[in-house]
N, C-alpha and C positions, 0 to 999 in steps of 0.2 A: 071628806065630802064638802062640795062649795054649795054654799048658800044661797046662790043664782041657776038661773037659768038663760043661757042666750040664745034668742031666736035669731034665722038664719036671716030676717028684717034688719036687727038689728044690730048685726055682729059688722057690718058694713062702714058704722058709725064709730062704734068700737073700735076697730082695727084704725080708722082713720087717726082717731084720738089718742090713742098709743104710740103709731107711727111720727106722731107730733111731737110728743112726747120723749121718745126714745126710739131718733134717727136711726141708729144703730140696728133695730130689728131687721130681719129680712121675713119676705114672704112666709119660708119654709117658718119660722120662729113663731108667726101668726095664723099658721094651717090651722083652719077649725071646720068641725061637723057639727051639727045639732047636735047636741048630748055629751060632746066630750068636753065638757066644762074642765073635768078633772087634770084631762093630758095637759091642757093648755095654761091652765093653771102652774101644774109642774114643770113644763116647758120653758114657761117664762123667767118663774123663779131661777130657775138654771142660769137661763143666759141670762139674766139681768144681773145675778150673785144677789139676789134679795128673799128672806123669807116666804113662805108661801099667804102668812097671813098681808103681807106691804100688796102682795099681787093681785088677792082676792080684794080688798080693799082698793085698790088702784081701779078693777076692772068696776067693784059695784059701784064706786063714783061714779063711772062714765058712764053707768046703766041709769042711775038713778035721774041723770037729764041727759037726755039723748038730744034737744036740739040746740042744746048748749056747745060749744066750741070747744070750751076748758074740760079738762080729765081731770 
């Protein structure tokens, strides 16, 4: 279970900050609904070859300031 919640507000900021991050993603890699925290969380981890706790920590940084640039 992940420890966030992302609203469909805010997952627009998010996606931007990852894609900053890690050019490499493709759309499909960042497909999100309200509530599927969990897929996406798995998903990542996948394709990035990184733990699920690097990802869930990756994504709460970029939640915890959203008008900030930096992930």
């Amino acid at each position: 279970m992940v420890p966030f919640k992302i609203s469909d507000e805010q997952w627009p900021v998010v996606k931007l900050k990852l894609l900053r991050k890690y050019r490499d993603l493709s759309e499909a890699d960042l497909a999100y609904q309200e509530g599927q925290e969990e897929e996406l969380v798995n998903r990542l981890a996948k394709r990035l070859n990184r733990n699920r706790e690097y990802v869930i920590f990756t994504i709460s940084k970029g939640l915890s300031d959203l008008k900030s640039n930096q992930l």
